[in-house]
C-alpha positions, 0 to 999 in steps of 0.5 A: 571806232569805240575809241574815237566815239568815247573821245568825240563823247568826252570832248563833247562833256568837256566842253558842255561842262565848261559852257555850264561853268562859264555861264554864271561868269558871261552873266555877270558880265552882261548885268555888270559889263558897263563897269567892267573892263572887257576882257577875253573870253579865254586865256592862255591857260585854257584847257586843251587835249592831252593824248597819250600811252601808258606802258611798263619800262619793257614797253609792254602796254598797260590797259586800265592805267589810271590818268587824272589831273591833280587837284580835279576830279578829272580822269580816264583810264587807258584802254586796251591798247593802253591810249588816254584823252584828257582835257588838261591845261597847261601847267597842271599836273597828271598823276598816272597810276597802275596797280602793281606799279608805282605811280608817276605825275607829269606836268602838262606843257605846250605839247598835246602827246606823251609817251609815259613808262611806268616802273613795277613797284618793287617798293614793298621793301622800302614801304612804311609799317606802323610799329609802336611809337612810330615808323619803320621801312619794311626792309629795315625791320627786325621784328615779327610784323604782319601787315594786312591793308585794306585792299585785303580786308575780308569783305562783306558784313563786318561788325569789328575789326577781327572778322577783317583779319581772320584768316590773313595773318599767319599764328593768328587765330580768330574764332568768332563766339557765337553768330550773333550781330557783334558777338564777341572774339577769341583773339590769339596771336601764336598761342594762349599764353596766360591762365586766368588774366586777359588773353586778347591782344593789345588793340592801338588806335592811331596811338591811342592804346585801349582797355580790353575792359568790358563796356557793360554788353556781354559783345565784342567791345571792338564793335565802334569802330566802322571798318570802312574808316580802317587803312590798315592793320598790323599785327606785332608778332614777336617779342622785339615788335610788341615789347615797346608796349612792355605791360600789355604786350605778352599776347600781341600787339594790334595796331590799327591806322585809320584813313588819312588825307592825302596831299593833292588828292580831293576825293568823295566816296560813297558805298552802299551795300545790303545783305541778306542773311539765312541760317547756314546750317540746320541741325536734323531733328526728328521731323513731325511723322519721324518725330511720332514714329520713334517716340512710338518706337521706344515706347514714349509717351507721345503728346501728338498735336496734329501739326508739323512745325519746323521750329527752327524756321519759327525762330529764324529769320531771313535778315536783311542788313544795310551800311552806307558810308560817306567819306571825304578826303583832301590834302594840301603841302600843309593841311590833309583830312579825312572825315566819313558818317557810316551807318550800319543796320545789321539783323540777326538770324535769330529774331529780335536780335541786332546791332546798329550803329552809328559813327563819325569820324575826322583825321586832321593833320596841319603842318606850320612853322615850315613844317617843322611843327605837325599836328594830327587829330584824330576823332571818332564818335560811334553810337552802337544799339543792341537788340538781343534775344534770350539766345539760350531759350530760344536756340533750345526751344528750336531743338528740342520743342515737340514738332506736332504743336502748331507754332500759331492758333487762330493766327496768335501763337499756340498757348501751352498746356506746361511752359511758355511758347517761345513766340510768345516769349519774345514778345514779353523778353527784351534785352535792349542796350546802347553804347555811346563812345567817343575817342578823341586824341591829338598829337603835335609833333616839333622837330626841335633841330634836324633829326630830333623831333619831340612829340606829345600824345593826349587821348581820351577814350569815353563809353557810356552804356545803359542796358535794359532787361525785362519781361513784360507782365504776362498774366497767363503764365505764373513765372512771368505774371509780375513782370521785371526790369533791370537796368545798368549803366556802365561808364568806361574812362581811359585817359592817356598822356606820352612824351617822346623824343626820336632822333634819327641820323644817317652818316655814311653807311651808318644808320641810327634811330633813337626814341625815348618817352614816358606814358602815363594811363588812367583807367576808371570804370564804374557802374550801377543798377538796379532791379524791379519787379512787378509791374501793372499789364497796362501796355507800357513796357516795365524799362518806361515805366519804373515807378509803377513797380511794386514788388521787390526791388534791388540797387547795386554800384562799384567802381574801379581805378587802374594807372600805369606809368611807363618809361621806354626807349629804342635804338635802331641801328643799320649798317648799308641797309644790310645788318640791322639792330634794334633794342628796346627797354621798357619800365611799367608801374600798374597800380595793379600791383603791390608796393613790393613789385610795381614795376617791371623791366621789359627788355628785348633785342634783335638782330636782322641780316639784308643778305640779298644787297650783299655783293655775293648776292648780285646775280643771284636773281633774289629780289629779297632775303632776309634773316631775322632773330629775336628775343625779349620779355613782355608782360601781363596784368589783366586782373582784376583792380585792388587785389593787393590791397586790404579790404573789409565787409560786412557779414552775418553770416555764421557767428560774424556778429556783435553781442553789443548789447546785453540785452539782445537774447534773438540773434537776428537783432546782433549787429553785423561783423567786420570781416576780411573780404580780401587780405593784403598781398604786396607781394604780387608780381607781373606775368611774364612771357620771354619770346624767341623768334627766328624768320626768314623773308624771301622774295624772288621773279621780280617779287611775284613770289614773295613771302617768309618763315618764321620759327617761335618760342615763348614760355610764360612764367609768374604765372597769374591765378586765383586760388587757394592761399593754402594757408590756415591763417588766411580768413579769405581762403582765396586770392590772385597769386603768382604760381611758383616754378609754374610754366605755359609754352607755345612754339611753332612755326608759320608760314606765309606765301603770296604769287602775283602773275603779271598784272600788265596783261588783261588775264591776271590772278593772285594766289597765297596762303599762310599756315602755323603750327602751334604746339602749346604745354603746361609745366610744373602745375601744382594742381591737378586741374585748373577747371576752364569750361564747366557743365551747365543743367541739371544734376552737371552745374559745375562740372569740369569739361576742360582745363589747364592740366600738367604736361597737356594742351592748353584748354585741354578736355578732363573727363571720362571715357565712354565705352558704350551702353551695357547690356542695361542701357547705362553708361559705360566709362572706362576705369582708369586706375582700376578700382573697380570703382568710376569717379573723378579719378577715373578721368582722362585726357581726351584732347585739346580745344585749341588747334594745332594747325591754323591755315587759310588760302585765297585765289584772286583773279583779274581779267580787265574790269572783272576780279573774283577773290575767294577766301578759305580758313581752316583749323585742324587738331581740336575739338569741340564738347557739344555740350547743347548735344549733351543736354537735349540730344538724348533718350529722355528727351524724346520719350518724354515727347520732347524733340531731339536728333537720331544721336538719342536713339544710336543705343537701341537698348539704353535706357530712358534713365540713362544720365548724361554725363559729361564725357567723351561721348559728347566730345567731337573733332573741331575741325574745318575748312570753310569757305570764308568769302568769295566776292565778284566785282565788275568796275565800271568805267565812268567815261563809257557812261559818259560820267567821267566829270562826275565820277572817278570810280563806279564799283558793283560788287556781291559777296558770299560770306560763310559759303560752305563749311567741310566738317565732321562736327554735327552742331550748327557751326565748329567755330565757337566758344559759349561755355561758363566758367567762373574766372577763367577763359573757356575755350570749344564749348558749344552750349546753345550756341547763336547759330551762324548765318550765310550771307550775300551781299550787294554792293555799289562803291562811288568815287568822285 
C-alpha cells in the first residue's frame, strides 16, 4: 500500500513538474502562434514510466539500490522489496548503483519493465591507486601502499588533513601537538628516522609537491586545505613506493587527490554542520574549602579572599564552530570539473582563540584532438585567520591561580594586589595572523603515438602571512604600562616544472610500463618585521596605530633560496598478471648541498607474486594472495639553506674591533670586525635512509575478509646534525655535519584487517583494524646525548629531559631516578656510578617518548537508511614527561598560597624548599585508548518527502569527537607534544599544553 501511494505521489510530481516546464513553451506559442507552425503538444520521445527489481547476480534482492537517469537530477531508490518507478524517456539511460556492487546502466527502450542484476564488486583489485607520477591497478602494485577514501575520512571538526588519517593507516602515527583550532602535528610514517632535519612526510597535492617550510604561524602549515574537497589519500610506505620522490621521500610520502568531475554526472551538494566544543578533561586542583584546608595543613601562608572560582571554567569556554560547503560537479566525453566555496569558522575552548578560513577551489580537465591530448587545472585559493591566545599564560593561570579570588568585582575583573588577572590580560594580548595561499597547477598531457604519452607539470604554490602581536597599554600594571606591537610578514614561493614521458605496452602475457622525467623546484621565502613599544592608551589597538609609538623600536628581514633538480625514471614490468617487477632510479641536485656532493642516486627495486591466479590456486576458494618484497634508498635534506657556504658578520663583541685610527683612545669608538658567521663545508652530504619491506595481502569469503602484513626494516645512515666541528681552527665552533658510522633504526611489523558482512540484507556491519609495532635504535653515536626536549622555569632552563642516546629509543628520556623524600623532605635520586655524589652523570635511561604499539579499530553498522560507525586509536610503550606537573604541581606552590593538585602533598614531610628537579618523579606512561569518533547517521529518502525532482540525497548526521579516553596520564590529555628545544624535534613533553576539547557536531548533507 505505501509503495502504491509513493508511486501515484511520484507520478503526480512528475507530471506537475512537467506542466511547470511547459509552461513558458505554451505561452510562447499563444503570444507568437500566428507565426508558428503548429506542432503537437508532445513527442515521441515523451517521458513514460520505468518499473523495475534490482537483485544481486544470486537473485537475492537488493533494498536502497540507487536508480537515476544519467545527465538529470532524476532518481529513486528501490524499496524493500528491491522494486523502483522512474520517469524516463526513451533512449536515455539509467545507471543503477549499489554499495559493495559495481555499478550498471541500461538504455530505456519501448518496454516499461526490467529485470536488473547487479555483480559484487570484486574490483578492489583492478582499482586505480595514485602512486608517484602516475597510476597504478591495486592488483599490479609492488610497494607498500595505504589508501584511505573519503568514504572513510574520520569525520567531524577537521582543520587539516592529518586528523583525517589518524587511525586508519597501519605504521602511521598522528599525534596532534596541543588541542588548539589548527595546531600543529607529529606525522610519522614507520618511524622517526632522522635526528635534527625535518621528520613529516612529503605532502603531494594533485602533483604538486610541497615545502613543509613554516608560513610564518607556529600551526600546521596543512590547514588550507578544506578536507570536504579531498577524494582520497595515499600513503606510500616503503622505499619502492616512495623512492620516485628520491630527495624528500626518506619519511614517506602522502599523496592527496582532490575531487574531480565525473562524465555524465551533473551533481550540487551542500553540507552544513555546527559543533559544539567543551573541555574534555579537568585536571583536579584543590577546590576553594580543600584549597584552605590544606594550605592550613601544611602550615602555608594562606591568602584567603572569600570567594570559590573555579578558574579553568573562567578561561574556558564552551565553543561553537560552523563549516558550510558548496560544490559543483559535472562531466561530459570531453570537459569534467569540479568547483566548491567552503567556510570554516572554528573556536577554540580557550578563549580568544581560533581559526577561520575561507577557501575555493576548481579542478578542470578538458580532452581534444579526439582525446589524444588532456588538460587538467587544478586551483585553490584558501584564506586562513588565526586568533590565539598567550596559551602558556592562560593554561598556568587556570592551574595554579588561588581558588578564594573572585574572577570579577563589581562585574570588572578582580584587580590583583601582585600580577595581572589573566581576564584582564586577554583584553590587552592579541595574537592576530592571516594566511592567504593560492596553489595553482596545470598539466597537458599528448599521446604522441599509441602508448607514449608526454606530460608537462607547472605549478605554483604562493603563502602570504602577516602576523600581529601586541599588549594594548594598560596604565595599572608596570610591565604592560607602555604597550607593544610586533608585526611580521612572511612570503613562501615554491614553484614547480616536470616533464615526463610514459610509455605503456601490453603484448601477449607480457606487461610493461616505461616512465622517464625531469623536475626541477624553486623555493624562496623571505620574511620581515618589526617592533614598537610604547604607545598612547587612547582606545586604539597598537597593531593600528604604528606611528604613535614612541619607545623603542626594532627591524629585522632575511630570505631564502633552495632549488632542486631531478632526473628519474621507472619500469614496470608484469608477466600474466602474476609476477610483477618494478624499478626506480632517481637522481636529486639541492642546492642545500656542496659542490662536492649535490647530487645523489636513489634507487629501488621490487618484486611482487599474484599467487591466487596461479592454477594451483583455483579451487583454493582465496579471492587474493599476494606477496611483496622490496628494497630501496631515499633521501633527506631538510636543513636549513646556505649551510655549505662561506658566510661574514659584523661583531663587537670581545676584541673584534678595528683600532683604524690612532687617534681613538675609548674602545666604544673602534670599528666593528668582520668575522666568520659560518665556514664553507663542501663537503656536506644527503641523509639516507635504505628501506626493506616484505608484505603479503590476502583476501578470502568473496572479499569479506581482506586485509595484509607487512614486515619493514629501514636504517638511516650520513646522519644530519649541528654540532660541534671539534676542530680548534674553526672560528664558528659549530655547523650541519654528516655524522660518521652514525645509524637510526626502525623495523617492525603492521598489520591491518577488514570484514564486510553482506551488504544486500537490511542488517549489515563493517569491522576492522590495523596494528604496528615499531621498534627503533640509535648506533654507533659518538655523543653521550643528543638533547631534544629541554626544561623550562626557574633554576631548569635548558635542562635535558629527553634525546638521542646510543643503543636507545629514539627520543628517549635522560634524567635521574627518584627515589623518594628523605627523612628531611629533600629529593632522593638514585646514585648510579656510586661516588657518593648526584650529578649529570648519574642519569638513567627511563623510557621512550615514542610508542612501540600503535593500534585503532572501528565498527560500522548499516541497518536500512540508519549506520553508526565508531572509531578507536591507541598507543602503548611511551611516556610522557608532564613537565606542567613538574613546574606548578608541587609543595611551593600551594604554601605560598598558589593552587596546585594532591600530587604536591603525596610527601607529607617534604619540604616546602624541596627542588623540582627534572627526573622520573614527573615521568608517566603515555599510553591510551580513545574513543576517536563515533557518528550516527540516518539517510532520508527524498522520494517519501515527495522531493525527489529536487534532491538526490538528504543526509542528517551527529558525530562525537574525543568521546573518552582510558589512561593513566593525570594531565589534560597524553596525546602531545610542546616541549622546547633549540634545533631538534622534541618528542612526549607536555608543557602548558592547549588542552583538548569534546566535540558533537550536527550535520545536514544535500545532494541535488
Amino acid at each position: 500500500m505505501n509503495f502504491k501511494i509513493k508511486t501515484i505521489r511520484s507520478k503526480s510530481m512528475g507530471v506537475f513538474a512537467s506542466l511547470i516546464l511547459l509552461s513558458p513553451t505554451l505561452e510562447a506559442k499563444s503570444t507568437f502562434g500566428a507565426s508558428l507552425p503548429a506542432t503537437p503538444a508532445f513527442t515521441a520521445t515523451a517521458q513514460q514510466s520505468i518499473s523495475g527489481t534490482v537483485t544481486d547476480n544470486n537473485g537475492v534482492l537488493l533494498p536502497g539500490a540507487t536508480v537515476k537517469v544519467q545527465g538529470t537530477t532524476r532518481g529513486v531508490t528501490t524499496d524493500f522489496d528491491g522494486n523502483f518507478t522512474i520517469d524516463a524517456q526513451e533512449g536515455e539511460v539509467l545507471e543503477i548503483s549499489y554499495v559493495g556492487f559495481q555499478t550498471r546502466t541500461v538504455t530505456v527502450g519501448a518496454q516499461t519493465q526490467y529485470s536488473i542484476q547487479l555483480e559484487a564488486d570484486t574490483s578492489e583489485l583492478d582499482e586505480v591507486v595514485i602512486i608517484g607520477y602516475g597510476t597504478q591497478k591495486r592488483s599490479d602494485l609492488t610497494g607498500a601502499v595505504s589508501s584511505v577514501t573519503s568514504e572513510e575520512f574520520n569525520q567531524g571538526v577537521v582543520s587539516n588533513p592529518g586528523n583525517l588519517l589518524q587511525g586508519k593507516v597501519a605504521g602511521l602515527n598522528v599525534t596532534n601537538a596541543s588541542g588548539e583550532p589548527g595546531a600543529g602535528q607529529d606525522i610519522v610514517i614507520r618511524g622517526v628516522g632522522t635526528l635534527r632535519s625535518g621528520t613529516s612526510p612529503l605532502y603531494v597535492i594533485d602533483g604538486f609537491v610541497l615545502d613543509n617550510s613554516s608560513n610564518g604561524v607556529p600551526t600546521n602549515p596543512l590547514n588550507f586545505i578544506n578536507s570536504q574537497d579531498i577524494e582520497s589519500i595515499n600513503v606510500l610506505k616503503d622505499a619502492s613506493a616512495s623512492a620516485i620522490y628520491g630527495s624528500r621521500a626518506a619519511n614517506g610520502v602522502v599523496v592527496i587527490t582532490t575531487k574531480k568531475g565525473k562524465e555524465g554526472r551533473t551533481q550540487m551538494n551542500f553540507s552544513a554542520s555546527t559543533a559544539i566544543a567543551t573541555l574534555a578533561n579537568k585536571i583536579n586542583v584543590f577546590s576553594a574549602d580543600e584549597f584552605r584546608r590544606v594550605v592550613q595543613e601544611i602550615d602555608g601562608s594562606l591568602n584567603d579572599n572569600g570567594a570559590d572560582t573555579d578558574w579553568q571554567d573562567e578561561l574556558t569556554r564552551t565553543a561553537i564552530s560552523n563549516d558550510i560547503n558548496f560544490s559543483m560537479s559535472g562531466g561530459t566525453a570531453k570537459t569534467s570539473y569540479f568547483t566548491s566555496l567552503g567556510v570554516n569558522d572554528q573556536e577554540g575552548i580557550l578563549n580568544n582563540s581560533g581559526l577561520k578560513r575561507y577557501s575555493a577551489r576548481a579542478n578542470v580537465s578538458q580532452n581534444g584532438l579526439n582525446d589524444r591530448l588532456k588538460v587538467d587545472i587544478n586551483l585553490s585559493a584558501t584564506r586562513t585567520e588565526y586568533n590565539r591566545p598567550n596559551i602558556n599564560n592562560a593554561v598556568s593561570n587556570m592551574l595554579s591561580l588561588n581558588p578564594t579570588t573572585p574572577a570579577y568585582t563589581d562585574g570588572e575583573p578582580t584587580v590583583f594586589g601582585t600580577g595581572l588577572n589573566p581576564l584582564t590580560f586577554e583584553r590587552i594580548y592579541g595574537d592576530y595572523a592571516t594566511n592567504n595561499r593560492m596553489i595553482a597547477n596545470i598539466s597537458p598531457s599528448l599521446e604522441i603515438l599509441e602508448g607514449l604519452t608526454y606530460k608537462l607539470n607547472l605549478g605554483v604554490d604562493y603563502s602570504k602571512t602577516d602576523r600581529d602581536v601586541q599588549y594594548i597599554p594598560y596604565a595599572e600594571d608596570p610591565d604592560f604600562r607602555l604597550g607593544s606591537v610586533n608585526s611580521t610578514f612572511t612570503v613562501n614561493e615554491n614553484q614547480l616544472v616536470e616533464n615526463t614521458l610514459n610509455y605503456t605496452k601490453e603484448f601477449g602475457d607480457h606487461g610493461l610500463s616505461l616512465l622517464a622525467g625531469h623536475s626541477y623546484q624553486k623555493f624562496f621565502i623571505h620574511a620581515k618585521g618589526y617592533y614598537i613599544e610604547d604607545f598612547p592608551d587612547n582606545g586604539i589597538e597598537p597593531r593600528y596605530q604604528l606611528g604613535e609609538g614612541k619607545g623603542e623600536q626594532s627591524q629585522y628581514s632575511n630570505a631564502t633560496k633552495n632549488e632542486l633538480q631531478s632526473f628519474f625514471g621507472r619500469i614496470n614490468y608484469d608477466f600474466a598478471d602474476k609476477y610483477l617487477v618494478t624499478a626506480t632510479l632517481r637522481s636529486d641536485g639541492s642546492t642545500k648541498f656542496g659542490d662536492n656532493n649535490r647530487y645523489a642516486i636513489f634507487p629501488s627495486v621490487a618484486l611482487g607474486w599474484n599467487i591466487f591466479k596461479e592454477e594451483f590456486m583455483a579451487d583454493s576458494g582465496i579471492n587474493n594472495l599476494k606477496l611483496r618484497a622490496s628494497w630501496g634508498k631515499s633521501g633527506n635534506q631538510e636543513i636549513p639553506s646556505k649551510q655549505t657556504r662561506l658566510s661574514y658578520g659584523e661583531s663587537f663583541a670581545d676584541d673584534d674591533i678595528y683600532p683604524l685610527n690612532d687617534g681613538v683612545v675609548n674602545r666604544d669608538d673602534y670599528n666593528y670586525g668582520l668575522v666568520f658567521a659560518r665556514t664553507a663545508n663542501p663537503d656536506l652530504r644527503w641523509e639516507e635512509t635504505a628501506q626493506t619491506n616484505i608484505g603479503l595481502d590476502f583476501g578470502f569469503l568473496d572479499y569479506a575478509l581482506s586485509g595484509s602484513v607487512d614486515y619493514f626494516a629501514k636504517e638511516t645512515t650520513d646522519v644530519l646534525l649541528y654540532f660541534s666541528t671539534q676542530d680548534p681552527i674553526d672560528e664558528v665552533g659549530f655547523k650541519w655535519q654528516n655524522i660518521p658510522g652514525m645509524k637510526i633504526k626502525n623495523s617492525g611489523i603492521e598489520v591491518a584487517l577488514d570484514y564486510q558482512s553482506d551488504r544486500s540484507r537490511d542488517f549489515s556491519f563493517n569491522i576492522g583494524g590495523n596494528f604496528s609495532y615499531i621498534k627503533n635504535k640509535i648506533e654507533d653515536s659518538p655523543f653521550t646525548i643528543v638533547t631534544t626536549g629541554t626544561a623550562s622555569g626557574s633554576g631548569q632552563t635548558g635542562a635535558t629531559i629527553n634525546g638521542y642516546i646510543n643503543g636507545e629509543p629514539i627520543g628517549n628520556f635522560y634524567m635521574r631516578e627518584f627515589l623518594g623524600i628523605d627523612e628531611d623532605g629533600f629529593n632522593i635520586f638514585r646514585d648510579v656510578n656510586g661516588d657518593g655524589q648526584i650529578d649529570d652523570s648519574d642519569r638513567v635511561s627511563a623510557g621512550s617518548s615514542i610508542p612501540d604499539l600503535i593500534y585503532a579499530f572501528y565498527f560500522k553498522f548499516n541497518y536500512k537508511n540508519f549506520d553508526l560507525a565508531l572509531n578507536f586509536n591507541g598507543v602503548s610503550g611511551n611516556e610522557v614527561y608532564n613537565h606542567t606537573r613538574m613546574n606548578l604541581f608541587n609543595k611551593t606552590q600551594i604554601s605560598n598560597s598558589l593552587n596546585t593538585t594532591d600530587q604536591a602533598i603525596e610527601f607529607p614531610n617534604e619540604d616546602p624548599n624541596n627542588s623540582n628537579t627534572v627526573s622520573t618523579r614527573y615521568l608517566e606512561d603515555g599510553s591510551f585508548l580513545r574513543l576517536n569518533n563515533a557518528t550516527l547517521a540516518y539517510n532520508l529518502q527524498p522520494e517519501v518527502l515527495g522531493l525527489e525532482n529536487w534532491f538526490q540525497n538528504l543526509r542528517l548526521s551527529v558525530t562525537g569527537q574525543n568521546l573518552f579516553v582510558l589512561t593513566d596520564y593525570t594531565g589534560f590529555d597524553p596525546e602531545i607534544n610542546t616541549g622546547s628545544s633549540s634545533d631538534a624535534k622534541s618528542f612526549g613533553i607536555d608543557y602548558f599544553t592547549y588542552p583538548r576539547a569534546r566535540t558533537v557536531v550536527f550535520g545536514l548533507n544535500v545532494s541535488f
